[in-house]
C-alpha positions as a Python dict, from the first residue, in 0.01 Angstrom:
ca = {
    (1, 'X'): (0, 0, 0),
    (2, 'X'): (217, -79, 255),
    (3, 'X'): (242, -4, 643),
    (4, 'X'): (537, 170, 753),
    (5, 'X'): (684, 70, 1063),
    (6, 'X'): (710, 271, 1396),
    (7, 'X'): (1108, 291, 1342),
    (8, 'X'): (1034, 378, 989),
    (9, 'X'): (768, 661, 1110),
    (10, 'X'): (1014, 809, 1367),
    (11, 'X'): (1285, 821, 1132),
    (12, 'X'): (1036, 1033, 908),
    (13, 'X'): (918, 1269, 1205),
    (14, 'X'): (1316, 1308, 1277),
    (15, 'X'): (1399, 1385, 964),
    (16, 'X'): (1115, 1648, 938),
    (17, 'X'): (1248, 1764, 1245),
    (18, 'X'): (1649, 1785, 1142),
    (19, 'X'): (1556, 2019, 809),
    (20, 'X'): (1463, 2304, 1064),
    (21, 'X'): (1721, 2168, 1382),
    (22, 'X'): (2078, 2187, 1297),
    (23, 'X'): (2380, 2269, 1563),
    (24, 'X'): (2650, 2532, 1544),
    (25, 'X'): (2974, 2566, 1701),
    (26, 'X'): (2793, 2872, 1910),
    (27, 'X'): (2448, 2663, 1966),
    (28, 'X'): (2493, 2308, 1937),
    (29, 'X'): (2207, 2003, 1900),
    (30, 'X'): (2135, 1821, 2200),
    (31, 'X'): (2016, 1488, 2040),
    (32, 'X'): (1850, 1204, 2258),
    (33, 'X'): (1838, 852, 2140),
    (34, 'X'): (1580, 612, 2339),
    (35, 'X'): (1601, 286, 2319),
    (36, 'X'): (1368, -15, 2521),
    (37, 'X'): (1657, -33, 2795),
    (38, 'X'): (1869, 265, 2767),
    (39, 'X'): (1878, 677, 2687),
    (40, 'X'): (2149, 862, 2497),
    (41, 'X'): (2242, 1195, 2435),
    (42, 'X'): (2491, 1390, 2299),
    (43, 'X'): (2596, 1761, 2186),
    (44, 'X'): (2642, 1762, 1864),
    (45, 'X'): (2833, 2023, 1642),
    (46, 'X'): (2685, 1899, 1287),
    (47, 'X'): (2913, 2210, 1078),
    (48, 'X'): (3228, 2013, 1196),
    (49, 'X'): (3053, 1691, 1242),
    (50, 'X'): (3184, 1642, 1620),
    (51, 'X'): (3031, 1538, 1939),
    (52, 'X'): (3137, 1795, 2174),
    (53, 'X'): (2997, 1603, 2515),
    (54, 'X'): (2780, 1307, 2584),
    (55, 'X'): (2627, 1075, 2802),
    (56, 'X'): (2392, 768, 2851),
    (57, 'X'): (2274, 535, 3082),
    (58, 'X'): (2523, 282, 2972),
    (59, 'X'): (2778, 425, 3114),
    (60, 'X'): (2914, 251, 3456),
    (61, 'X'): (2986, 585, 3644),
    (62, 'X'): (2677, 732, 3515),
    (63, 'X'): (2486, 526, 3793),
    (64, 'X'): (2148, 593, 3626),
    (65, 'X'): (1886, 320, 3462),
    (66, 'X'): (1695, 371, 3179),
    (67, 'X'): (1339, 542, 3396),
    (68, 'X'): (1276, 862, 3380),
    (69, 'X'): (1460, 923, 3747),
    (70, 'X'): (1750, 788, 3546),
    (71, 'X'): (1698, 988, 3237),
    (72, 'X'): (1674, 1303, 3460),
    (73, 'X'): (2077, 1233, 3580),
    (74, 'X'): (2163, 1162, 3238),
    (75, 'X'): (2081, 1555, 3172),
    (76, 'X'): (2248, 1682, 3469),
    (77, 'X'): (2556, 1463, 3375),
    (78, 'X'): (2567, 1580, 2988),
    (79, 'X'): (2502, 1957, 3159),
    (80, 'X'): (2779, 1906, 3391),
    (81, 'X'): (3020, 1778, 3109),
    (82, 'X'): (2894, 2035, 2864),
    (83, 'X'): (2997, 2341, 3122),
    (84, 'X'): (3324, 2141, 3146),
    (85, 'X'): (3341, 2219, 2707),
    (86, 'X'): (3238, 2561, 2753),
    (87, 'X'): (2871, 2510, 2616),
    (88, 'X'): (2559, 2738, 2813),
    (89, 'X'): (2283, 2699, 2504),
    (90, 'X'): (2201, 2460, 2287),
    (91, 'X'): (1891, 2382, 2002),
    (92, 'X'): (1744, 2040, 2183),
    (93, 'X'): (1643, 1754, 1899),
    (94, 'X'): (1450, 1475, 2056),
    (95, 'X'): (1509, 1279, 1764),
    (96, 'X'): (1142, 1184, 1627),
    (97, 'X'): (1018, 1074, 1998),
    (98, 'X'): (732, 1265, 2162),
    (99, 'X'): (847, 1495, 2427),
    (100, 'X'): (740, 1360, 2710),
    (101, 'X'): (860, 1068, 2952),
    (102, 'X'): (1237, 967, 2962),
    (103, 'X'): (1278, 1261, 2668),
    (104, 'X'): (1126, 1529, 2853),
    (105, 'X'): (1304, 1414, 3193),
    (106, 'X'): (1625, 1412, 3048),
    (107, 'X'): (1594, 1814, 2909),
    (108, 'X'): (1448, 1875, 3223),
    (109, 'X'): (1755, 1766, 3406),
    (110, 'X'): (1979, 1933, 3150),
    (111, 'X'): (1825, 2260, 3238),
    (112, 'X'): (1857, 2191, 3573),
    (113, 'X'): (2263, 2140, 3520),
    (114, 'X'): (2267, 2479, 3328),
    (115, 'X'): (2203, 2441, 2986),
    (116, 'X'): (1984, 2689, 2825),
    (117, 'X'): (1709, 2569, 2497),
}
């Protein structure tokens, strides 16, 4: 038998985690991607299949690294963009990773910047 990977075992814990975790046009998913480098997240509206607001660490204006200091503006960024869409709650997905680190920083800085989960 065969080991699975740890991408291969994330993907499994996020799709466990998607069955139950889906985002409406009234509550929308907050999904975080972490890479080695970088953290992403978006509002997601998965009955249209839109991203309603996002942000990452890539960004140039977004002045923020890939730490958890940086992860932490991230959410205060998406939160501030979000308000500008007319979101206040979402359902948060942290996309198979544990929540804790860069993942946890970030949705503490998006509560910070208003959002409600």
């Amino acid at each position: 038998m065969a080991t699975r990977t740890k991408h291969e075992l994330r993907g499994a814990r996020h799709s466990r985690i998607r069955k139950r975790v889906t985002g409406t046009a009234d509550k929308p998913r907050l999904a975080v991607y972490r890479s080695l480098k970088h953290i992403y997240a978006q509002i997601i509206d998965d009955t249209q299949g839109t991203t309603l607001a996002s942000a990452s660490s890539v960004e140039k204006e977004a002045g923020a690294g890939g730490n958890a200091d940086g992860a932490k503006k991230i959410g205060t960024q998406l939160a501030e963009r979000a308000k500008a869409a007319g979101i206040t709650t979402v359902v948060f997905d942290r996309g198979g990773f544990r929540y804790h680190g860069r993942v946890a920083a970030l949705a503490e800085g998006a509560r910070e910047g208003g959002l409600e989960f």
